[in-house]
ZASEDO-561000 format. One record per atom (N, C-alpha, C): atom name; x, y, z. Coordinates in steps of 0.001 Angstrom, whole numbers, always signed. Layout:
! residues N
@a->CA; east->X; north->Y; up->Z
...
This chain:
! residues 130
@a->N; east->+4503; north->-29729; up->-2079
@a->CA; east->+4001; north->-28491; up->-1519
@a->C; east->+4800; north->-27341; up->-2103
@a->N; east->+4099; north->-26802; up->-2485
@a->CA; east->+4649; north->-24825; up->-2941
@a->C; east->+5188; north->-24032; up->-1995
@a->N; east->+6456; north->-23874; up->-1509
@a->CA; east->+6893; north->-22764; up->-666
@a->C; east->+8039; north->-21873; up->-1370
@a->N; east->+7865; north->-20333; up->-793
@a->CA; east->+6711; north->-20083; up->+473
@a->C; east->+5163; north->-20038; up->-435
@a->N; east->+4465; north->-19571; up->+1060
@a->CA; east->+2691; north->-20015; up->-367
@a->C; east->+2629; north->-18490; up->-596
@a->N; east->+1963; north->-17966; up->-1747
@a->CA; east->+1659; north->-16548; up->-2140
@a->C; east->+227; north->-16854; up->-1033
@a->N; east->+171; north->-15133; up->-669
@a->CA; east->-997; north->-14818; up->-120
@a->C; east->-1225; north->-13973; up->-349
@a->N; east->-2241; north->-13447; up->-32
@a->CA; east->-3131; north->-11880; up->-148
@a->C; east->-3823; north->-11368; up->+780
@a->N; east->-3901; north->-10400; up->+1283
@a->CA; east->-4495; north->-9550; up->+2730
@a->C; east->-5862; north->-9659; up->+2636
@a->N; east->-6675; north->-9422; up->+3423
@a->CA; east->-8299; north->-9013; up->+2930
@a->C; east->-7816; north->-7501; up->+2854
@a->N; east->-6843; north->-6869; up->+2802
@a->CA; east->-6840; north->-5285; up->+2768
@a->C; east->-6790; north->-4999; up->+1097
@a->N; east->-6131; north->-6080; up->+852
@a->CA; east->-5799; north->-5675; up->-984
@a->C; east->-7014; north->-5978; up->-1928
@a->N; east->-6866; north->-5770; up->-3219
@a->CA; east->-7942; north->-5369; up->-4465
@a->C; east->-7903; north->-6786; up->-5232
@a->N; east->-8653; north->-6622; up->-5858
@a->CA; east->-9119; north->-7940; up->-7225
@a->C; east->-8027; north->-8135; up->-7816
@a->N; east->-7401; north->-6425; up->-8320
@a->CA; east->-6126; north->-6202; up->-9007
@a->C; east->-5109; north->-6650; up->-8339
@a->N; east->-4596; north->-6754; up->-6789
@a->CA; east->-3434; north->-7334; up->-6500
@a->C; east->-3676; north->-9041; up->-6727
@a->N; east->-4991; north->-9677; up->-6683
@a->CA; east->-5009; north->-10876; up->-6650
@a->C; east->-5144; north->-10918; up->-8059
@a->N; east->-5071; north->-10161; up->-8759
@a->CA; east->-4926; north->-10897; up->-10361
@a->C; east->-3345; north->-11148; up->-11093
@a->N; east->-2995; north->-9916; up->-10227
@a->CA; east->-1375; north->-9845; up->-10538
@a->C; east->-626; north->-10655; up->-9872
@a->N; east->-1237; north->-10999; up->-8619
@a->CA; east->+164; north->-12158; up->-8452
@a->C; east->-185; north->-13315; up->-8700
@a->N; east->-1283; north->-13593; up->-9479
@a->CA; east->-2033; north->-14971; up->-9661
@a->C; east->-750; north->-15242; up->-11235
@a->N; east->-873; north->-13890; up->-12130
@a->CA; east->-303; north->-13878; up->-13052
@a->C; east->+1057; north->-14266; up->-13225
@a->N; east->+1541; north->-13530; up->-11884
@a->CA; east->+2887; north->-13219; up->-11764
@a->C; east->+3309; north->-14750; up->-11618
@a->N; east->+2642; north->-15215; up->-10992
@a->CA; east->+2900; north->-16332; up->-10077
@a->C; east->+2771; north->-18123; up->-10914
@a->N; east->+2118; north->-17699; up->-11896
@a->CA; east->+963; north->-19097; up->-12774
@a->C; east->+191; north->-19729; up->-11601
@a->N; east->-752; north->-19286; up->-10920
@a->CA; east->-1074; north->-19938; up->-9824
@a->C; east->-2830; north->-19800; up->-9985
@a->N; east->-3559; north->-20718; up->-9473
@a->CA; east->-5123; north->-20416; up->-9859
@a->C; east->-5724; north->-20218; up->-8516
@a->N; east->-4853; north->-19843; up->-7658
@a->CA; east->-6019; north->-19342; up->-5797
@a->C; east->-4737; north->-18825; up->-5313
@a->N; east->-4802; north->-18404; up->-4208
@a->CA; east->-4217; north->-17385; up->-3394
@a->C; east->-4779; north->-18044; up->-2023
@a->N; east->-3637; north->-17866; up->-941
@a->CA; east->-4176; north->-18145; up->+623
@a->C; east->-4327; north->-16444; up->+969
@a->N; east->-5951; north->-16651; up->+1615
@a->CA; east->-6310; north->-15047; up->+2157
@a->C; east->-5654; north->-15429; up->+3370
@a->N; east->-4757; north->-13897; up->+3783
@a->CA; east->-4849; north->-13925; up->+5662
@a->C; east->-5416; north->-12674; up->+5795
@a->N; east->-5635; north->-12642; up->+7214
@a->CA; east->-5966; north->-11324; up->+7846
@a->C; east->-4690; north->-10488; up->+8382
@a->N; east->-4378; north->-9943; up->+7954
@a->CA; east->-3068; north->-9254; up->+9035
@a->C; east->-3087; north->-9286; up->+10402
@a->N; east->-2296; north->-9846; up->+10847
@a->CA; east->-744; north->-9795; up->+10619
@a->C; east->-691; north->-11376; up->+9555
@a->N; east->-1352; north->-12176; up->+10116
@a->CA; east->-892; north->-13474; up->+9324
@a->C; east->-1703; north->-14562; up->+9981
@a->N; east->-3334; north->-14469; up->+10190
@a->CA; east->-3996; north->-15411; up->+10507
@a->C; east->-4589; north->-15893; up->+9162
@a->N; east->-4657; north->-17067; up->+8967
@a->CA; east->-5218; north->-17818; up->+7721
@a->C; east->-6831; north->-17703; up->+7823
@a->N; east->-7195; north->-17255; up->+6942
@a->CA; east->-8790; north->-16928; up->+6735
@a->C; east->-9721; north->-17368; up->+5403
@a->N; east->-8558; north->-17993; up->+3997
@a->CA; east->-9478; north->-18102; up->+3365
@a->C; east->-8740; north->-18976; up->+2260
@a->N; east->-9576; north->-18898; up->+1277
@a->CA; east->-8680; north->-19226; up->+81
@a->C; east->-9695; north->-18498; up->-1163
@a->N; east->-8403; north->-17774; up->-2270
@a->CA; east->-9721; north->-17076; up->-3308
@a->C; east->-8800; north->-17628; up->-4537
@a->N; east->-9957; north->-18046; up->-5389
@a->CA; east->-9564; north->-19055; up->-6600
@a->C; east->-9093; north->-17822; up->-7926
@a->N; east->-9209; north->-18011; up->-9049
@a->CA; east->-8392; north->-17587; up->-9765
@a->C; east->-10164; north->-17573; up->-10651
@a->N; east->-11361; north->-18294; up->-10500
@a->CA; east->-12412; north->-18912; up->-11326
@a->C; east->-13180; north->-17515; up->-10520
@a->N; east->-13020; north->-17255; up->-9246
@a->CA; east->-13972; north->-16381; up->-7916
@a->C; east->-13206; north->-14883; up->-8934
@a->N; east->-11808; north->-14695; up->-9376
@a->CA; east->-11542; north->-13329; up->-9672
@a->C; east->-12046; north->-13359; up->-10783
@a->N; east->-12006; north->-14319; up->-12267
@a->CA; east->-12392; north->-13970; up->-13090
@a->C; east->-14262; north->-13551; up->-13275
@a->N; east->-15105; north->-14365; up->-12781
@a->CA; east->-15932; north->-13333; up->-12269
@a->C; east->-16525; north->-12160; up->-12683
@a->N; east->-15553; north->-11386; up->-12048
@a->CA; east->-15473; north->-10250; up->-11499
@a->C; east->-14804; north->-8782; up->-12680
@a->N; east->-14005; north->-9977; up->-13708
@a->CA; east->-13644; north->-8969; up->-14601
@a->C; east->-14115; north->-8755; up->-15893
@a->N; east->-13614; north->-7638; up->-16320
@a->CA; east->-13768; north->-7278; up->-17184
@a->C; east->-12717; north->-6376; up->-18377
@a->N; east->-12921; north->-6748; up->-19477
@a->CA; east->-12410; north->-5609; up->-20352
@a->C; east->-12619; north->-4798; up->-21541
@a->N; east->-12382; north->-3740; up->-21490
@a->CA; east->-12478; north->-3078; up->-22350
@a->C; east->-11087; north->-2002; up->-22926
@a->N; east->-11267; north->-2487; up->-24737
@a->CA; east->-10279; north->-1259; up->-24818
@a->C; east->-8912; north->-2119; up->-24820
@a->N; east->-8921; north->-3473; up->-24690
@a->CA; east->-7594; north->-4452; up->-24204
@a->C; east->-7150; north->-3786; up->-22588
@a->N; east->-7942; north->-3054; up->-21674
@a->CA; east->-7889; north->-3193; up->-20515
@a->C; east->-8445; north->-3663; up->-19826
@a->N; east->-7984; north->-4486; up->-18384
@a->CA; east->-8226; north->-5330; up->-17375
@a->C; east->-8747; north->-4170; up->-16370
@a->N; east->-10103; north->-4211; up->-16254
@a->CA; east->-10668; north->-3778; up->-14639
@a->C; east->-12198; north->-4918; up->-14173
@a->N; east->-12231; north->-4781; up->-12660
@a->CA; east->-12796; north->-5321; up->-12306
@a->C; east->-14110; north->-4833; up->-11823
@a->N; east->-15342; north->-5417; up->-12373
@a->CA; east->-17209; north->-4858; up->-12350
@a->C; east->-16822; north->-4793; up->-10918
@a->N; east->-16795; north->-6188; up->-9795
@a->CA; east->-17167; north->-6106; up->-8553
@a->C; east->-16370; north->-5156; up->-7743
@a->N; east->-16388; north->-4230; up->-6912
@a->CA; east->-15544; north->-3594; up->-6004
@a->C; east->-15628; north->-3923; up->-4545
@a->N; east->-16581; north->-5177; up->-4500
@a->CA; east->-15968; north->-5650; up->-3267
@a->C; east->-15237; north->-6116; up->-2727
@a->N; east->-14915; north->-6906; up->-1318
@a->CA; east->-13474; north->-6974; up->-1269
@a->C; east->-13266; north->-8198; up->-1102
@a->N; east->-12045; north->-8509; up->-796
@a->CA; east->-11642; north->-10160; up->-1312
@a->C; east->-12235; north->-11158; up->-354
@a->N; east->-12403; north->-10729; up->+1000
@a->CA; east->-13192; north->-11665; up->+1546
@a->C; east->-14899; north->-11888; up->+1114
@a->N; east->-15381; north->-11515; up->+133
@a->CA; east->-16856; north->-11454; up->+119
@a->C; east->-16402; north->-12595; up->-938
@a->N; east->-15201; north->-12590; up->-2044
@a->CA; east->-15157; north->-13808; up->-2637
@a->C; east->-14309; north->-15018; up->-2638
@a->N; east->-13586; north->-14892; up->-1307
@a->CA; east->-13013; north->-15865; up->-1224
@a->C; east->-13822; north->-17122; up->-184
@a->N; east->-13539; north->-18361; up->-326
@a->CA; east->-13632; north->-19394; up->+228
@a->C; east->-13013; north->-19833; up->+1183
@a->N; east->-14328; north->-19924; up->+2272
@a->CA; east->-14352; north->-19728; up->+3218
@a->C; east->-15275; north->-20850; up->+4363
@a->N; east->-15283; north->-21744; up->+5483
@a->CA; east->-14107; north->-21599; up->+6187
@a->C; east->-12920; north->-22443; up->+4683
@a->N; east->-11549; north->-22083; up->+5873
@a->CA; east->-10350; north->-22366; up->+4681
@a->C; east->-10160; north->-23935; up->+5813
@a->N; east->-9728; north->-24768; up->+4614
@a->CA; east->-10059; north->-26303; up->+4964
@a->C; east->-8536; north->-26362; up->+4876
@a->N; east->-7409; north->-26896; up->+5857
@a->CA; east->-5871; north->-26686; up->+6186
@a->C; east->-5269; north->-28427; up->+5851
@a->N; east->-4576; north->-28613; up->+5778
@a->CA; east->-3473; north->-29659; up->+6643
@a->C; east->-2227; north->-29524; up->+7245
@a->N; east->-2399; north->-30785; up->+7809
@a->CA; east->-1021; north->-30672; up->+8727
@a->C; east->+71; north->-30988; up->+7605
@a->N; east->+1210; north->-30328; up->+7819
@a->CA; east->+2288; north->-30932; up->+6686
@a->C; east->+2904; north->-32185; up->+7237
@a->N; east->+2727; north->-32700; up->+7852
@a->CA; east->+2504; north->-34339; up->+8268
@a->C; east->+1866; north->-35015; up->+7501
@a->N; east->+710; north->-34375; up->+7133
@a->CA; east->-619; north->-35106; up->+6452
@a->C; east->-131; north->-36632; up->+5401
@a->N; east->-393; north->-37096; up->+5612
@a->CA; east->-419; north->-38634; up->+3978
@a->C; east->-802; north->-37790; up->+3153
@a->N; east->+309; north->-38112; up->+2115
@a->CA; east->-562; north->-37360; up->+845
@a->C; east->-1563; north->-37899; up->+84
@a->N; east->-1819; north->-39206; up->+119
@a->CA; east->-2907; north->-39656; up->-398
@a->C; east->-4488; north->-39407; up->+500
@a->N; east->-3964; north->-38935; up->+1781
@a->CA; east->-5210; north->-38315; up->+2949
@a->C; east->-5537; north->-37176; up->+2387
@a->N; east->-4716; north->-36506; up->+1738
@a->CA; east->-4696; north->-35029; up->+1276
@a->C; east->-5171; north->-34582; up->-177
@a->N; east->-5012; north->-36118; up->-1115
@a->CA; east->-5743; north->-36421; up->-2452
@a->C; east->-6864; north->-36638; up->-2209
@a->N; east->-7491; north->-37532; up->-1152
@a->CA; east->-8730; north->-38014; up->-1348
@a->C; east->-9409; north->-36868; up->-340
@a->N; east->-9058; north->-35680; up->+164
@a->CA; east->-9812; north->-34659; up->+884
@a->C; east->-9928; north->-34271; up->-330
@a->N; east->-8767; north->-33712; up->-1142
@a->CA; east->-9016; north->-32462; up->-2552
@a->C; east->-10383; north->-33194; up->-3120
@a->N; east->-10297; north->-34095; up->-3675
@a->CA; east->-11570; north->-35183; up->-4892
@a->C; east->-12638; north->-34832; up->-3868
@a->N; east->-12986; north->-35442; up->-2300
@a->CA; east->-14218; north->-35238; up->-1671
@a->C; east->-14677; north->-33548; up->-1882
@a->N; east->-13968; north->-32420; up->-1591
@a->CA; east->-14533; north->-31225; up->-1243
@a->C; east->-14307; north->-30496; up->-3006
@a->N; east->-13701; north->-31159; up->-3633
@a->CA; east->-13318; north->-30479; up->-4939
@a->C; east->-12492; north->-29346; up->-4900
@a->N; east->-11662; north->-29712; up->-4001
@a->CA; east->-10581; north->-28261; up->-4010
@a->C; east->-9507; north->-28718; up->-4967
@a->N; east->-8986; north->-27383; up->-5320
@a->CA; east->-7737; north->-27529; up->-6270
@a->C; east->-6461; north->-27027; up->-5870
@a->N; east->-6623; north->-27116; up->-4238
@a->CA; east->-5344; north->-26413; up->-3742
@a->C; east->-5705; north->-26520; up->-1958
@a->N; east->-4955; north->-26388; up->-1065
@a->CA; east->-4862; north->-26530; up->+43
@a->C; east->-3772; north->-26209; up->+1255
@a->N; east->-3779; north->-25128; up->+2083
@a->CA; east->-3008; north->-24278; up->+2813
@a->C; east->-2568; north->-25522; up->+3482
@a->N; east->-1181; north->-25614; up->+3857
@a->CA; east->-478; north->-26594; up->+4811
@a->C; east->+19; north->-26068; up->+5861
@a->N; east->-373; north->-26161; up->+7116
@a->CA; east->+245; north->-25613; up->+7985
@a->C; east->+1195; north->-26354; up->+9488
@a->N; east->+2174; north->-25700; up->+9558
@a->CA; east->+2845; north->-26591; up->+10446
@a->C; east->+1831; north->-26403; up->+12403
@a->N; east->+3165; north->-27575; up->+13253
@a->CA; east->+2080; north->-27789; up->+14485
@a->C; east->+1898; north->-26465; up->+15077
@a->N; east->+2473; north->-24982; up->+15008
@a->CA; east->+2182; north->-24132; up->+15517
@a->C; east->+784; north->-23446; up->+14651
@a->N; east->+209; north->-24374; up->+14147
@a->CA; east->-428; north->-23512; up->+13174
@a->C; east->-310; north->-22011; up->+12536
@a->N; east->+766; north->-22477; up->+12153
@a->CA; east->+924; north->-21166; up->+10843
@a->C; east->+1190; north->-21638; up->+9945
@a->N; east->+1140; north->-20943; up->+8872
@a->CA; east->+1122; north->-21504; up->+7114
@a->C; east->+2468; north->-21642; up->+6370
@a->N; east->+2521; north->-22930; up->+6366
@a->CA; east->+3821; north->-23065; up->+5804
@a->C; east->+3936; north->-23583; up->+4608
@a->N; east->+2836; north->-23407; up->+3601
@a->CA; east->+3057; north->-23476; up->+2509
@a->C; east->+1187; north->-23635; up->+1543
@a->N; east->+1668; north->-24453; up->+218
@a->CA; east->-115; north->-24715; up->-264
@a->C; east->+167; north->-25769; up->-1069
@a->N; east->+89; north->-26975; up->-869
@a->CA; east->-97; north->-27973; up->-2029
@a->C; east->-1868; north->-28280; up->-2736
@a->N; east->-930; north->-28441; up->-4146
@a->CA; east->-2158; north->-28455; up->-5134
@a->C; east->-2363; north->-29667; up->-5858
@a->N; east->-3191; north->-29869; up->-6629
@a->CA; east->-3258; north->-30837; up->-7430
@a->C; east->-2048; north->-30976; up->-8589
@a->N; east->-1453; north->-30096; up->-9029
@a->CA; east->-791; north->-30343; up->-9684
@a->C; east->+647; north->-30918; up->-9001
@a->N; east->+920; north->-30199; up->-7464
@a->CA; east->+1920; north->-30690; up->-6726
@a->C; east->+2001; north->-32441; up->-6218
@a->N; east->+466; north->-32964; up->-5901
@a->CA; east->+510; north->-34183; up->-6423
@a->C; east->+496; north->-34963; up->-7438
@a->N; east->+365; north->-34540; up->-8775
@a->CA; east->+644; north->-34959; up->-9832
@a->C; east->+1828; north->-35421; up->-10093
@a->N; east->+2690; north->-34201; up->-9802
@a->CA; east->+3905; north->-33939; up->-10045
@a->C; east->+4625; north->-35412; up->-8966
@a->N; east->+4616; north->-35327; up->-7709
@a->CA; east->+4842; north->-36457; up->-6703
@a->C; east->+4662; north->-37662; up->-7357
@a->N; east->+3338; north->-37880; up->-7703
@a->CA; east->+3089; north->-39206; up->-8555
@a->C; east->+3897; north->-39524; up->-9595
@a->N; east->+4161; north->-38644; up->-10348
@a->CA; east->+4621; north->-38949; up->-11644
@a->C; east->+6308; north->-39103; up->-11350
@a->N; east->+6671; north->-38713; up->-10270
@a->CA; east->+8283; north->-39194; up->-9955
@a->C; east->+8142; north->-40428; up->-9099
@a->N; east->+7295; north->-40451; up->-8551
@a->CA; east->+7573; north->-41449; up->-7813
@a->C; east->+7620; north->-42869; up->-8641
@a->N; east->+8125; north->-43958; up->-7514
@a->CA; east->+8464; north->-45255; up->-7973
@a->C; east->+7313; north->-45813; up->-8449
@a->N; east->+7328; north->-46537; up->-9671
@a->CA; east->+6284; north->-47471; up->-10749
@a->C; east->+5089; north->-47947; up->-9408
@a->N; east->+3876; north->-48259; up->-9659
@a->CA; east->+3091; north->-48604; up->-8922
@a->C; east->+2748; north->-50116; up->-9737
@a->N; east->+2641; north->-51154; up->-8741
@a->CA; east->+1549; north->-52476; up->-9447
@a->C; east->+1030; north->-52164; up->-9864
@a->N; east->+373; north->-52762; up->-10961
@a->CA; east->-1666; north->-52441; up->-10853
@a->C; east->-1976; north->-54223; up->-10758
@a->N; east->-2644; north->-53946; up->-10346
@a->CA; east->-3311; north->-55387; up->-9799
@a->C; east->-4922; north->-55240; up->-10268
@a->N; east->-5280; north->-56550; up->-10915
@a->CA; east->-6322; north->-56875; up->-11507
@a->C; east->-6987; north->-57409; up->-10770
């Protein structure tokens, strides 16, 4: 799991979610609503979209706002979760990322596919059985 998780307001622009996507190497963002209710998730595939350039400058055609493209309802786990409960949710719904939240439900982080990759690939040798 990624902590803390980057998020983004529904108050902010295309442009703050492009910059910290950048800032960050990250391909989604957890939307909240202020103060800090979890509301969404907006991909990095939902901003590009939306842009455009000209001139070698970055602006964005759509000016709507981040909840019209983010994904939505936002599908959570418990950070309890099995991570292999949490692989085979990502493969069923095709997500590439997923808000973790502890028992008070608040967001305590976002594991991704690559964060299980990463798990797998340290972890101890597996059988394979024929």
């Amino acid at each position: 799991m990624s902590y803390p998780p980057i998020t983004i307001t529904t108050l902010q622009n295309l442009g703050d979610a492009w910059h910290l996507m950048q800032q960050h190497d990250i391909a989604q963002l957890v939307v909240i609503d202020p103060p800090a209710q979890l509301v969404g998730m907006l991909t990095r595939t939902e901003v590009l979209k939306c842009l455009m350039i000209r001139d070698g400058k970055i602006s964005f055609v759509s000016g709507g706002p981040i909840s019209t493209l983010m994904q939505q309802p936002v599908i959570a786990v418990s950070e309890n979760e099995n991570i292999r409960q949490v692989a085979l949710l990502m493969l069923e719904r095709d997500l590439n990322a997923l808000p973790v939240i502890n028992r008070h439900n608040q967001l305590n982080g976002v594991i991704s596919r690559r964060d299980i990759l990463s798990f797998l690939a340290r972890a101890r040798p597996l059988t394979l059985r024929a």
